[in-house]
N, CA, C, O and CB atoms as a CASP TS submission, in Angstrom:
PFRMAT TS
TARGET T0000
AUTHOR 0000-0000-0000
METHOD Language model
MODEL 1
PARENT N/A
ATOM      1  N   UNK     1      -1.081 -15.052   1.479  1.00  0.00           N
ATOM      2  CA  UNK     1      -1.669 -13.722   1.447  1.00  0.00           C
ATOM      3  C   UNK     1      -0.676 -12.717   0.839  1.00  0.00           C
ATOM      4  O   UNK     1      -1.143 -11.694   0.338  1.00  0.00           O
ATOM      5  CB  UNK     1      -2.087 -13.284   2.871  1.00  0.00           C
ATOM      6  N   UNK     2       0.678 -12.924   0.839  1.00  0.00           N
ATOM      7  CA  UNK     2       1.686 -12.112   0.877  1.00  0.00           C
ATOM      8  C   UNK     2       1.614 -12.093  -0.822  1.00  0.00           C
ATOM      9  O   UNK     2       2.009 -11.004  -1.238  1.00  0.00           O
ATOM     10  CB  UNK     2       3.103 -12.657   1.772  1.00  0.00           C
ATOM     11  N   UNK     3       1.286 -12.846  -1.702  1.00  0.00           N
ATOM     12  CA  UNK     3       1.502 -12.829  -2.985  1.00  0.00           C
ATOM     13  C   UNK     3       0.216 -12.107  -3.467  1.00  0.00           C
ATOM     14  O   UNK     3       0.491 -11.091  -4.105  1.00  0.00           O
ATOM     15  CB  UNK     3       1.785 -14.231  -3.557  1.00  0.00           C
ATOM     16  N   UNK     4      -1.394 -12.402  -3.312  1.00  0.00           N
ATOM     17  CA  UNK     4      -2.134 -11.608  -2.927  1.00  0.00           C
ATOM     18  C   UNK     4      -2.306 -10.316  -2.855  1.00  0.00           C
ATOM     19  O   UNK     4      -3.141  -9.793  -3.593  1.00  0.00           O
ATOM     20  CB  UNK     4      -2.205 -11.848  -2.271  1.00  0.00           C
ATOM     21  N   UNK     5      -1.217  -9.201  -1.553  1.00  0.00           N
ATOM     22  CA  UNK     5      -1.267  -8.223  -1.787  1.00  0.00           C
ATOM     23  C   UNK     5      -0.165  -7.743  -2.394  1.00  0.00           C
ATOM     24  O   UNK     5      -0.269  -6.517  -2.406  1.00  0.00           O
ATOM     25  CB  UNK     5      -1.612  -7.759  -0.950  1.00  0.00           C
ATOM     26  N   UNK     6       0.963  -8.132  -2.966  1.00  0.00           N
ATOM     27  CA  UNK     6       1.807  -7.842  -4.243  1.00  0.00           C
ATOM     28  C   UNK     6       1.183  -7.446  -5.438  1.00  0.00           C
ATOM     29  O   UNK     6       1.432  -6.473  -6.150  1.00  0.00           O
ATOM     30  CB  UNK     6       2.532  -8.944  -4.622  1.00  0.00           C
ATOM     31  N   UNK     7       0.164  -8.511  -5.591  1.00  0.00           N
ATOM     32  CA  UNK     7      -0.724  -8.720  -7.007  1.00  0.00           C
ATOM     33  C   UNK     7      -1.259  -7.331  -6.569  1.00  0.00           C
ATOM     34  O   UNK     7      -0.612  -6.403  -7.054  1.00  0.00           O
ATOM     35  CB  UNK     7      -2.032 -10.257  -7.264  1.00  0.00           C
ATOM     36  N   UNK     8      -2.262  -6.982  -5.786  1.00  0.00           N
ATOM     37  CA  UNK     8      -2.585  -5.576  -5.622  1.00  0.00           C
ATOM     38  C   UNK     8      -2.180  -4.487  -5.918  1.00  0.00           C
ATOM     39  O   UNK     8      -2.554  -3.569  -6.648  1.00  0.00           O
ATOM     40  CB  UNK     8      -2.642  -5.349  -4.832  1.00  0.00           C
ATOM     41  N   UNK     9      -1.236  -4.719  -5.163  1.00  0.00           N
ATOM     42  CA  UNK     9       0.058  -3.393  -5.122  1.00  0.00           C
ATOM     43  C   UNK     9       0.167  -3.469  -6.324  1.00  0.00           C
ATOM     44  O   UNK     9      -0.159  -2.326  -6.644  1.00  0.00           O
ATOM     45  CB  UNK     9       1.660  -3.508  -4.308  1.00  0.00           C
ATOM     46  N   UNK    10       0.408  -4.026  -7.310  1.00  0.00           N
ATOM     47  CA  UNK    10       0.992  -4.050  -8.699  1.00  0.00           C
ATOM     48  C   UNK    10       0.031  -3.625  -9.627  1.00  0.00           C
ATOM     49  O   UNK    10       0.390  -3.290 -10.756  1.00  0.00           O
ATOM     50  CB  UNK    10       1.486  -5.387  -9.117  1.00  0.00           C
ATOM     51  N   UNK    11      -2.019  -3.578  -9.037  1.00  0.00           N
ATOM     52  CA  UNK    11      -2.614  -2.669  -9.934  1.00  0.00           C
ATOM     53  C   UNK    11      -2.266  -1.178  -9.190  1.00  0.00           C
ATOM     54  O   UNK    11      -2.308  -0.296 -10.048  1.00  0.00           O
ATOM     55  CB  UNK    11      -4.312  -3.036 -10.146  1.00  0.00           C
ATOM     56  N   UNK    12      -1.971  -0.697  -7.985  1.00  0.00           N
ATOM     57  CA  UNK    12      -2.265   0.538  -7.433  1.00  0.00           C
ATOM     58  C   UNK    12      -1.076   1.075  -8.322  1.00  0.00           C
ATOM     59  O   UNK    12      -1.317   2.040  -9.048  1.00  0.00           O
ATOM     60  CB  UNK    12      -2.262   0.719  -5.690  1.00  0.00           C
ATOM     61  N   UNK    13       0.239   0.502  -8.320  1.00  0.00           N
ATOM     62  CA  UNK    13       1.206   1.208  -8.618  1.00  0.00           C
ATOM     63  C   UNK    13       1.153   2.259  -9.910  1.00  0.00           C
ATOM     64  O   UNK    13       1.468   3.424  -9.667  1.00  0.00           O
ATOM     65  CB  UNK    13       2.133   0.302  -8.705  1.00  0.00           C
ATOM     66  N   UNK    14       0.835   1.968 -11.036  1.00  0.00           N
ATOM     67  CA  UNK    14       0.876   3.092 -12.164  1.00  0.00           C
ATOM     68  C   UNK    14       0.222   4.166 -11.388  1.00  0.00           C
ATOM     69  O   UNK    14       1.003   4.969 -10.878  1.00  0.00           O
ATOM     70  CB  UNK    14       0.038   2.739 -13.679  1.00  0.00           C
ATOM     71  N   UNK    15      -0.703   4.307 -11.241  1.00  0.00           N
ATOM     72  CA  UNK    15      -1.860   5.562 -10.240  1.00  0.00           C
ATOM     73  C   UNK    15      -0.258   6.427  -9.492  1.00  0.00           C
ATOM     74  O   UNK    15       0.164   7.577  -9.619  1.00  0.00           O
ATOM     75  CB  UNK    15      -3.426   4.369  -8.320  1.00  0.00           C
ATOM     76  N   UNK    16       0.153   5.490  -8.895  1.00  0.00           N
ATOM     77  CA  UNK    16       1.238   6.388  -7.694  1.00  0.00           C
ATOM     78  C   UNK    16       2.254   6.574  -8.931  1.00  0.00           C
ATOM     79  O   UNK    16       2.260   7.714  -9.393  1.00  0.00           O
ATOM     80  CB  UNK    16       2.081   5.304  -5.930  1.00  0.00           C
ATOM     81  N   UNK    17       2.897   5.878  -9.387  1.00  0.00           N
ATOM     82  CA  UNK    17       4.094   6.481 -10.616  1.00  0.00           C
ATOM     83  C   UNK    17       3.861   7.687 -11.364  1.00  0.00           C
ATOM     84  O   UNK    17       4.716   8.494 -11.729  1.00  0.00           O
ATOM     85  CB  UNK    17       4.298   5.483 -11.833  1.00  0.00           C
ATOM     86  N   UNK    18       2.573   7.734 -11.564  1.00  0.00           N
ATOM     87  CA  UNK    18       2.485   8.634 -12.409  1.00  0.00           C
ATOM     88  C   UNK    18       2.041  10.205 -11.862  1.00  0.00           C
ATOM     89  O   UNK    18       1.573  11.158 -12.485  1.00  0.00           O
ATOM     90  CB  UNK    18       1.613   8.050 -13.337  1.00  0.00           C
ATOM     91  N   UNK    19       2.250  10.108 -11.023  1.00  0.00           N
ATOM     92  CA  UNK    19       2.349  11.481  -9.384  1.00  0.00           C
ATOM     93  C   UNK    19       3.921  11.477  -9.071  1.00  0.00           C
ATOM     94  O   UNK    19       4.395  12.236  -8.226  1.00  0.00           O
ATOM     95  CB  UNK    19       1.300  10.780  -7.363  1.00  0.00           C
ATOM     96  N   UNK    20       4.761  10.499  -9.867  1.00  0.00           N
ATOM     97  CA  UNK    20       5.925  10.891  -9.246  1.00  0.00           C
ATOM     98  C   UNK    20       6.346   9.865  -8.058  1.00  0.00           C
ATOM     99  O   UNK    20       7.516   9.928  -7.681  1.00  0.00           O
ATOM    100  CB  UNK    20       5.717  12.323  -8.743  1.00  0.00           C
ATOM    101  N   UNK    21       5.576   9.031  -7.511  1.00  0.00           N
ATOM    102  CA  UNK    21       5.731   8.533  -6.456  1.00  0.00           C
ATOM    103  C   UNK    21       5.720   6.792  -6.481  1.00  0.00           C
ATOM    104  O   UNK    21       5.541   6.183  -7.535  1.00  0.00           O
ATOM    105  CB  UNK    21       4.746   9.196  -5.683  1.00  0.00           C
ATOM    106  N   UNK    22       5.935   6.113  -5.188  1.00  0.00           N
ATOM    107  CA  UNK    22       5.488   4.785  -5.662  1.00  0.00           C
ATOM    108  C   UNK    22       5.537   3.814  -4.317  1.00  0.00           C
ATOM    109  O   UNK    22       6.028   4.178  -3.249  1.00  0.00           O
ATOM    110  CB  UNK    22       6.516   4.218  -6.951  1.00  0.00           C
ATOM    111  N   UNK    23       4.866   2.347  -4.591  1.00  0.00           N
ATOM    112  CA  UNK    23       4.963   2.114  -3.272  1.00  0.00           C
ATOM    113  C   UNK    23       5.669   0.685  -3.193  1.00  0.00           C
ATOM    114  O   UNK    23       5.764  -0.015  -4.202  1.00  0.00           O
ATOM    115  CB  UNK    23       3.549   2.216  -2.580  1.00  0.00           C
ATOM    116  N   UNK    24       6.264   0.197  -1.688  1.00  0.00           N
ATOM    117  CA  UNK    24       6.989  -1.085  -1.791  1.00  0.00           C
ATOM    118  C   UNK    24       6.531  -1.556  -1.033  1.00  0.00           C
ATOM    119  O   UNK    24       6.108  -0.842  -0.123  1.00  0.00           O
ATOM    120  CB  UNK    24       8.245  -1.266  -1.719  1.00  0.00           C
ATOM    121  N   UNK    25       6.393  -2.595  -0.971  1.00  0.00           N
ATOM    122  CA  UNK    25       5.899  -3.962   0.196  1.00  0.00           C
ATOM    123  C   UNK    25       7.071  -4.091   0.852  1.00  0.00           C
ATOM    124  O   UNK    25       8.171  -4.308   0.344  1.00  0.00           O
ATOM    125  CB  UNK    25       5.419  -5.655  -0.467  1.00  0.00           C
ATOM    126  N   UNK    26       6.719  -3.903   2.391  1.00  0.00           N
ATOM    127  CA  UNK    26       7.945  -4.518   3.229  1.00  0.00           C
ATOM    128  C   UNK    26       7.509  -5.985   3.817  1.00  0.00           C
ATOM    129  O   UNK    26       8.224  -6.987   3.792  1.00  0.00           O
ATOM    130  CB  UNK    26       8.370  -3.441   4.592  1.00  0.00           C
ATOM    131  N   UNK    27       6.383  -5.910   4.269  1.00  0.00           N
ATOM    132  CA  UNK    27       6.032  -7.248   5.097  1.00  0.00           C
ATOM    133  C   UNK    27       4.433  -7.535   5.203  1.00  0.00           C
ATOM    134  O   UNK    27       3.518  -6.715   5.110  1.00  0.00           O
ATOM    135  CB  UNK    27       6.642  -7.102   6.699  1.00  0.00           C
ATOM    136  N   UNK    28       4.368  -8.855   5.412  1.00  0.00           N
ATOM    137  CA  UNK    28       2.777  -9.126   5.687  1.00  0.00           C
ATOM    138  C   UNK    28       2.512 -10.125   6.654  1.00  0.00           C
ATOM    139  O   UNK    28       2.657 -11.340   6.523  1.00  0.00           O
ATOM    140  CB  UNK    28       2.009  -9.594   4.436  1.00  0.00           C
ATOM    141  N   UNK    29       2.034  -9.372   7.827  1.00  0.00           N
ATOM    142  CA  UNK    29       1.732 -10.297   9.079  1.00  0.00           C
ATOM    143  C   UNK    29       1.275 -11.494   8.980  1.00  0.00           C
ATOM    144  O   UNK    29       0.477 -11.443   8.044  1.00  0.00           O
ATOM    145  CB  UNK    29       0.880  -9.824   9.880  1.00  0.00           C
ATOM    146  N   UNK    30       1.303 -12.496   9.368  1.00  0.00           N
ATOM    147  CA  UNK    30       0.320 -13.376  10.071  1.00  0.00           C
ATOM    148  C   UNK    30      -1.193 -12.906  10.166  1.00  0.00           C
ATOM    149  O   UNK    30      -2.192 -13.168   9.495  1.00  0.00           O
ATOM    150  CB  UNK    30       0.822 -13.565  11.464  1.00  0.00           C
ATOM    151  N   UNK    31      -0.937 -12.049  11.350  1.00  0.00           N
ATOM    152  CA  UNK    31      -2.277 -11.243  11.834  1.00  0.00           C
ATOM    153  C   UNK    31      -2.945 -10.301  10.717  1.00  0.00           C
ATOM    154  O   UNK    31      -4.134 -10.020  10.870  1.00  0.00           O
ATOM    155  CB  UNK    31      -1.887 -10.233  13.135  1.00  0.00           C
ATOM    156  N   UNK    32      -2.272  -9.809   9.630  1.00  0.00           N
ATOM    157  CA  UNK    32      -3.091  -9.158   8.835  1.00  0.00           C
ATOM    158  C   UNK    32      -2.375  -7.740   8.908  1.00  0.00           C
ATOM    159  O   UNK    32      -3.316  -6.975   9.120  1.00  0.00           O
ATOM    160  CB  UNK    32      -4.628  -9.258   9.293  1.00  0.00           C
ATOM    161  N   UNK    33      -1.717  -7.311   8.873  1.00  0.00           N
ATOM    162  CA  UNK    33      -0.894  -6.071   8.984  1.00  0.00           C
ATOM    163  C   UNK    33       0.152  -6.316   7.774  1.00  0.00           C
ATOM    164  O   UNK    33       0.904  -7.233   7.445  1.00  0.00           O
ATOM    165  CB  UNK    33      -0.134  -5.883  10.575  1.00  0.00           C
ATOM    166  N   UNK    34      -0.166  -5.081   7.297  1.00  0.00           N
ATOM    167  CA  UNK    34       0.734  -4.559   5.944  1.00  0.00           C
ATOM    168  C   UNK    34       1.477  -4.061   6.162  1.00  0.00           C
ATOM    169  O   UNK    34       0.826  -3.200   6.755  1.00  0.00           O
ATOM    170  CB  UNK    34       0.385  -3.833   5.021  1.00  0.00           C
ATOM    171  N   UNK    35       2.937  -3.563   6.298  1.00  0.00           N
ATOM    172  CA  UNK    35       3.430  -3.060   5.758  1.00  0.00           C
ATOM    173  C   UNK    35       4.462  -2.519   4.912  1.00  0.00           C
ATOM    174  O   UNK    35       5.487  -3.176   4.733  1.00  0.00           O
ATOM    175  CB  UNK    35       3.229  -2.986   6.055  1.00  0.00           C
ATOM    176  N   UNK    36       4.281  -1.226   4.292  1.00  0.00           N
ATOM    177  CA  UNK    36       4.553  -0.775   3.107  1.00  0.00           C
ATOM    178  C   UNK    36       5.429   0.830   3.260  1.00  0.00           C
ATOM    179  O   UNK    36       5.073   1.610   4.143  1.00  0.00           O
ATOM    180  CB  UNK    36       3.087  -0.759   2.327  1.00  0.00           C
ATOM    181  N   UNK    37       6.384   1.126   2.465  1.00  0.00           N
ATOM    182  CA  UNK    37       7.536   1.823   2.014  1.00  0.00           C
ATOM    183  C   UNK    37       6.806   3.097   0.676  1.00  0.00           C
ATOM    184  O   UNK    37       6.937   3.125  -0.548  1.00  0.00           O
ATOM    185  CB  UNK    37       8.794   0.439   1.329  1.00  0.00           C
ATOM    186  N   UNK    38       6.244   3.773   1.390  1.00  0.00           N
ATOM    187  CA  UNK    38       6.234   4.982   0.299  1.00  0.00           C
ATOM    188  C   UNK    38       7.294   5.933  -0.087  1.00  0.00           C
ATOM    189  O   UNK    38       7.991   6.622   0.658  1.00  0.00           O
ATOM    190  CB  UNK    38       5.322   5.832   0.642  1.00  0.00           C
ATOM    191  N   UNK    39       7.301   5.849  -1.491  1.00  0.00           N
ATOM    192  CA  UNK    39       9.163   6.335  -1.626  1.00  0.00           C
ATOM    193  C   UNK    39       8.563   7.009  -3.033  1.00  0.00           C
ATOM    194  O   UNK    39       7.561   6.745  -3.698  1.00  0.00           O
ATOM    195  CB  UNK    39      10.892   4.672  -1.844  1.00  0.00           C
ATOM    196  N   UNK    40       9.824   8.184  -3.214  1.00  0.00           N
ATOM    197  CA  UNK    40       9.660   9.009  -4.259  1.00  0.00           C
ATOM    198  C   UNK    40       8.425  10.214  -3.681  1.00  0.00           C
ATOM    199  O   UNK    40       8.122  10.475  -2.516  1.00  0.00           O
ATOM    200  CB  UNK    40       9.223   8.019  -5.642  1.00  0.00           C
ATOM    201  N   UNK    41       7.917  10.758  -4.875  1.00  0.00           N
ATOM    202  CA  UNK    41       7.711  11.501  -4.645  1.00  0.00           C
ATOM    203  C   UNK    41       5.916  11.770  -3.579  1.00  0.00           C
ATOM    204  O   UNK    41       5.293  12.811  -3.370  1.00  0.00           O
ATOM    205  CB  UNK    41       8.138  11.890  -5.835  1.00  0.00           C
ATOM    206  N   UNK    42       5.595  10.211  -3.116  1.00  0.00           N
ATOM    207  CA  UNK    42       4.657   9.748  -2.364  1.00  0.00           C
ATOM    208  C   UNK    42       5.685   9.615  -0.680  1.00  0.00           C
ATOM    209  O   UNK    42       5.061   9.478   0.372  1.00  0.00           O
ATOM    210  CB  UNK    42       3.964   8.185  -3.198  1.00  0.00           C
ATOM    211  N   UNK    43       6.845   9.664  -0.680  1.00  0.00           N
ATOM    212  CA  UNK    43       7.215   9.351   0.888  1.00  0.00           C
ATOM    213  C   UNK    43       7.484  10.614   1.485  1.00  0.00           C
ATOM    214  O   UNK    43       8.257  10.498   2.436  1.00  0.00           O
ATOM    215  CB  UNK    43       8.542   8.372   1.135  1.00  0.00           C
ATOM    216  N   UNK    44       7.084  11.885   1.239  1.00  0.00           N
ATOM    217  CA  UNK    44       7.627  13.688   1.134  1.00  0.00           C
ATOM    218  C   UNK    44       6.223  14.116   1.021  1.00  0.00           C
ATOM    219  O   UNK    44       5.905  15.046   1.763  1.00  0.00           O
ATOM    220  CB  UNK    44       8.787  14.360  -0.476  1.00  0.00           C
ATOM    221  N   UNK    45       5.106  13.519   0.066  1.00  0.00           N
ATOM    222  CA  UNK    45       3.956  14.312   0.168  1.00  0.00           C
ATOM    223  C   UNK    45       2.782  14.590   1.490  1.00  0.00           C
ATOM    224  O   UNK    45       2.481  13.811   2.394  1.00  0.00           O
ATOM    225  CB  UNK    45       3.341  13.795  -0.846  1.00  0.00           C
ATOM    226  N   UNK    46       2.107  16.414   1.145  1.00  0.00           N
ATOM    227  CA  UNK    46       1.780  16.032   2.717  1.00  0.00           C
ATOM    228  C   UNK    46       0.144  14.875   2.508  1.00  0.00           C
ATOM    229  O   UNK    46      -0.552  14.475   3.441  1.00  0.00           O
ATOM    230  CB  UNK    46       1.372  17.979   3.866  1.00  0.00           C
ATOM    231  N   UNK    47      -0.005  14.680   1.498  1.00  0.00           N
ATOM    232  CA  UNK    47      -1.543  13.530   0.962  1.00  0.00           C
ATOM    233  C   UNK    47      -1.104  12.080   1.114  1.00  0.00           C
ATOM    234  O   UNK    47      -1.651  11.137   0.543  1.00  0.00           O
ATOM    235  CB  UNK    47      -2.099  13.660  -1.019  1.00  0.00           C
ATOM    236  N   UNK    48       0.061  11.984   2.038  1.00  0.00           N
ATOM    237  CA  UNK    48       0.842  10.032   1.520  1.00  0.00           C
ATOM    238  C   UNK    48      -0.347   9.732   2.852  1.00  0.00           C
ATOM    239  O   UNK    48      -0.877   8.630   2.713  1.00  0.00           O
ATOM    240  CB  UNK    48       3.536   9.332   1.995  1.00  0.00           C
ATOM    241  N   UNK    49      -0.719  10.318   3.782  1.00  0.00           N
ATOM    242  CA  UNK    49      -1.354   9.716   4.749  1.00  0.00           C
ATOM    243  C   UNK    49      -3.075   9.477   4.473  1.00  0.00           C
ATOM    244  O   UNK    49      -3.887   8.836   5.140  1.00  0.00           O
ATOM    245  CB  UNK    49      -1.017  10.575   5.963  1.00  0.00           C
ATOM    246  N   UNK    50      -3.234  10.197   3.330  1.00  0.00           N
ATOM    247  CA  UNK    50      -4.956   9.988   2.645  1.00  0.00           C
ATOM    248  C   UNK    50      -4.600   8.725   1.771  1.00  0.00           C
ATOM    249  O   UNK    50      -5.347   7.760   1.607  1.00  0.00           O
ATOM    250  CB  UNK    50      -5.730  11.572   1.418  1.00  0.00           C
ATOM    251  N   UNK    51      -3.099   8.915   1.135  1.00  0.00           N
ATOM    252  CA  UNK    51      -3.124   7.607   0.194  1.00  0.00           C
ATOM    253  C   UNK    51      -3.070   6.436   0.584  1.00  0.00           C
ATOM    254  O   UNK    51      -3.702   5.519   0.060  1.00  0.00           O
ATOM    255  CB  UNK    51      -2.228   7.522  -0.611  1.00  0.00           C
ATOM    256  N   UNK    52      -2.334   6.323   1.521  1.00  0.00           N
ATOM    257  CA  UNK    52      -1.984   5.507   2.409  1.00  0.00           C
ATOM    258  C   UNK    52      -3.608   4.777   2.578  1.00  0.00           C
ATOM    259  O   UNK    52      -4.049   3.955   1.776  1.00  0.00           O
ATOM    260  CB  UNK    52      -1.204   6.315   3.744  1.00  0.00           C
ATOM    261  N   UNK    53      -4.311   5.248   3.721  1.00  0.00           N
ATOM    262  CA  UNK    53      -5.224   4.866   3.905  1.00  0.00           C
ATOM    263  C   UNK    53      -7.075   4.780   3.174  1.00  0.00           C
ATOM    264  O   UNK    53      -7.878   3.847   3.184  1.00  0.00           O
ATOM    265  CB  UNK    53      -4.914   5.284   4.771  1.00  0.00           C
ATOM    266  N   UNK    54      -7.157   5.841   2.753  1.00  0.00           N
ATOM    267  CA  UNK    54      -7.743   5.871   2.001  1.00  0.00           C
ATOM    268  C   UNK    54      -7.960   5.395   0.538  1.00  0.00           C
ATOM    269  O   UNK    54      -9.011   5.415  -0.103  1.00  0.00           O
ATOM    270  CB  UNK    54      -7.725   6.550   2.199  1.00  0.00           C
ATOM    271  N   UNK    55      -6.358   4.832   0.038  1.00  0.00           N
ATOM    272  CA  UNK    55      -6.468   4.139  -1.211  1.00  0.00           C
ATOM    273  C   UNK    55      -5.835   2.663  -1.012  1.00  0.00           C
ATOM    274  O   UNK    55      -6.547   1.676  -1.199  1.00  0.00           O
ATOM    275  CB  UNK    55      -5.718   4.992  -2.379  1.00  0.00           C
ATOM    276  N   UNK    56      -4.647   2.550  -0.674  1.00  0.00           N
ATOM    277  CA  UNK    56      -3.835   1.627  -0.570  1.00  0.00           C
ATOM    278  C   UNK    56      -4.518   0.648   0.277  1.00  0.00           C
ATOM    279  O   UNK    56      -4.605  -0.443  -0.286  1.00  0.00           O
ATOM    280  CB  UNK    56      -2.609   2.074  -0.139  1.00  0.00           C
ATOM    281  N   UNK    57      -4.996   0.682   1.369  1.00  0.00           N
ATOM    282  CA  UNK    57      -5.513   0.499   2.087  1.00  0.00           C
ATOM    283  C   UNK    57      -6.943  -0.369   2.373  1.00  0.00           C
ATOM    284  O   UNK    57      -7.238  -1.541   2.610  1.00  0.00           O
ATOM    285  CB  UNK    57      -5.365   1.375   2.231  1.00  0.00           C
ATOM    286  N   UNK    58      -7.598   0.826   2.218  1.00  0.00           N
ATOM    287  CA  UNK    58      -9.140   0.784   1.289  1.00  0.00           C
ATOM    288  C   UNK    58      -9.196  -0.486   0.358  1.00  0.00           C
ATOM    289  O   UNK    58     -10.166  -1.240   0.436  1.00  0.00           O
ATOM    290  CB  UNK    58      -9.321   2.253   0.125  1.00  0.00           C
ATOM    291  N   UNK    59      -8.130  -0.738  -0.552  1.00  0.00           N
ATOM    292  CA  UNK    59      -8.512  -1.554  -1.609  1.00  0.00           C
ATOM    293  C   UNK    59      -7.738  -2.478  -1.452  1.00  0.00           C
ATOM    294  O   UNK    59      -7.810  -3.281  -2.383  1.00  0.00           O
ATOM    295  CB  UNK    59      -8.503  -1.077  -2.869  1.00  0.00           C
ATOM    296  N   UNK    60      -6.944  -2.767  -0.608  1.00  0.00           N
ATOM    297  CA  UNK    60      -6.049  -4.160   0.185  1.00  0.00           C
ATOM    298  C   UNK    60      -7.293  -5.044   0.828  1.00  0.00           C
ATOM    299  O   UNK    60      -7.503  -6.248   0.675  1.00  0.00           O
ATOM    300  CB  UNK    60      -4.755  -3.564   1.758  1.00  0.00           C
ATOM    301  N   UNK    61      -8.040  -4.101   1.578  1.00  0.00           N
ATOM    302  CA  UNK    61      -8.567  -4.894   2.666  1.00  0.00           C
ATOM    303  C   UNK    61     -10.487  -5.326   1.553  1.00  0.00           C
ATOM    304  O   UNK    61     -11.457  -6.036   1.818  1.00  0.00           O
ATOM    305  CB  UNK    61      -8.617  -3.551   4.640  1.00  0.00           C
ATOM    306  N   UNK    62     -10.136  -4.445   0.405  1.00  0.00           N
ATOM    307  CA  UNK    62     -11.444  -5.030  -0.519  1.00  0.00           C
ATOM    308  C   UNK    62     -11.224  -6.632  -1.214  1.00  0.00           C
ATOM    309  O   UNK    62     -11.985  -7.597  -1.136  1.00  0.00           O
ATOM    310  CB  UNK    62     -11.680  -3.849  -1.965  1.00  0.00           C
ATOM    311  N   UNK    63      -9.840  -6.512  -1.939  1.00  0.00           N
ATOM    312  CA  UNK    63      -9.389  -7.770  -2.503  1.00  0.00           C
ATOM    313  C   UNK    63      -8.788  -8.110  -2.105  1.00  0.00           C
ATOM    314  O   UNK    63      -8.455  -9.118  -2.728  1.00  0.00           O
ATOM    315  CB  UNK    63      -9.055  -7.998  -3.390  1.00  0.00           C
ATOM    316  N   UNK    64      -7.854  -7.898  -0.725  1.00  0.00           N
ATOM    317  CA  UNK    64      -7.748  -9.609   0.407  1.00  0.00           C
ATOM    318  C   UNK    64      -8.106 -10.089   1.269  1.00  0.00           C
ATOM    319  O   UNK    64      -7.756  -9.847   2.424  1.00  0.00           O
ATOM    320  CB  UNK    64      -6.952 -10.031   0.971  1.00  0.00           C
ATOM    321  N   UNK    65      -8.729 -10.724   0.984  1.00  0.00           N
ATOM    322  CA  UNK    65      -9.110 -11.533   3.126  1.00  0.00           C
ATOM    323  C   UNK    65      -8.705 -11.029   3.832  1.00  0.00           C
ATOM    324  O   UNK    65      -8.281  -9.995   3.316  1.00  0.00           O
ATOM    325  CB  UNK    65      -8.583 -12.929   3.881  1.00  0.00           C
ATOM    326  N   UNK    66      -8.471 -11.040   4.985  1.00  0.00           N
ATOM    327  CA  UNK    66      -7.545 -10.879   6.250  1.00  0.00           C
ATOM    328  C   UNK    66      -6.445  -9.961   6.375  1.00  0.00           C
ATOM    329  O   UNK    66      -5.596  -9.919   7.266  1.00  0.00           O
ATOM    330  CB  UNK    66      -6.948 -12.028   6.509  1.00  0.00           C
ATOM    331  N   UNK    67      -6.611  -9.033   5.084  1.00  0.00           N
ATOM    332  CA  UNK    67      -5.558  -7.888   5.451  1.00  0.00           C
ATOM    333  C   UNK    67      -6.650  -6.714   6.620  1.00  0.00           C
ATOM    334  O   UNK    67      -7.584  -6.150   6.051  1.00  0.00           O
ATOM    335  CB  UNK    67      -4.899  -6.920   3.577  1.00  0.00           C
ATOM    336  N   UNK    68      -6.504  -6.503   7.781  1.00  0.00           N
ATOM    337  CA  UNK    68      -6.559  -5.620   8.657  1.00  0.00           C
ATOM    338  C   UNK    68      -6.169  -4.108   8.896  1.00  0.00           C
ATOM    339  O   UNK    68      -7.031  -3.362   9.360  1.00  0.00           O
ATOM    340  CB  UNK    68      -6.152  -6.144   9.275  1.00  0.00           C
ATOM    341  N   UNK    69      -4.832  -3.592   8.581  1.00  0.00           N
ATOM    342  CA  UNK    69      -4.671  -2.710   8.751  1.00  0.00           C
ATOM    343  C   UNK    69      -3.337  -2.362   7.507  1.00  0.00           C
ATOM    344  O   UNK    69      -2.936  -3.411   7.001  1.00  0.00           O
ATOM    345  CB  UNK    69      -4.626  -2.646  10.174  1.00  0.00           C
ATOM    346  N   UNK    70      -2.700  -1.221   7.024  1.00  0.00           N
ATOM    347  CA  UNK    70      -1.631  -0.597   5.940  1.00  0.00           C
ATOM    348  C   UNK    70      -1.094  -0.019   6.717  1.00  0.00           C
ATOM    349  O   UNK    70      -1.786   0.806   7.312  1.00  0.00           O
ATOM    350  CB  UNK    70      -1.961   0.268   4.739  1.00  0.00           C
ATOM    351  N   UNK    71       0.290  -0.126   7.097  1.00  0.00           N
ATOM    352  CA  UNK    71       0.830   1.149   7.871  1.00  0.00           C
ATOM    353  C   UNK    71       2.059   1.439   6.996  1.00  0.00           C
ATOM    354  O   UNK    71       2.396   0.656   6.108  1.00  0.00           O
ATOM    355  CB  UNK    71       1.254   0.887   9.606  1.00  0.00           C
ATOM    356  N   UNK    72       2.708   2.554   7.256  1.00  0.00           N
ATOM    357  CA  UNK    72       3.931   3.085   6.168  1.00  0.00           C
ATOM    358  C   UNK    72       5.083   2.921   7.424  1.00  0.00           C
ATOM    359  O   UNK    72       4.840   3.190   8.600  1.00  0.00           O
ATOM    360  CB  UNK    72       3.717   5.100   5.343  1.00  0.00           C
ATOM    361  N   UNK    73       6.463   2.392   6.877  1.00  0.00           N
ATOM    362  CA  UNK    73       7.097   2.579   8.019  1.00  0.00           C
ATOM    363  C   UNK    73       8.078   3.652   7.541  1.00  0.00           C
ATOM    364  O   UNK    73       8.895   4.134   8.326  1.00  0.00           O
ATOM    365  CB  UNK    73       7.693   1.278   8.636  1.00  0.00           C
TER
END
């Protein structure tokens, strides 16, 4: 699964670069828990918690199985 949501992450990323911002994979559960390192100018904004979930998120749990939840640590 862990390669899976890399591949993901790797279409979301231009979208966030190009705001200045960007995102890193820290870990991927067993159970289905993401998470992920918003850094630049996405780990300071007050919208990282709409992106977070509403995009990153949103479209993890469209194109992978068993991803459950995105959290930022």
């Amino acid at each position: 699964m862990k390669e899976e949501v890399m591949a993901v992450l790797e279409n979301i990323r231009p979208a966030l670069q190009a705001d200045g911002g960007d995102v890193e994979l820290v870990d991927v559960s067993d159970d289905g828990l993401v998470k992920v390192r918003l850094v630049g100018a996405c780990g300071h904004c007050p919208m990282s918690t709409m992106t977070l979930k509403m995009g990153i998120e949103r479209t993890l749990k469209d194109k992978v199985p068993g991803v459950k939840e995105v959290i930022s640590i």
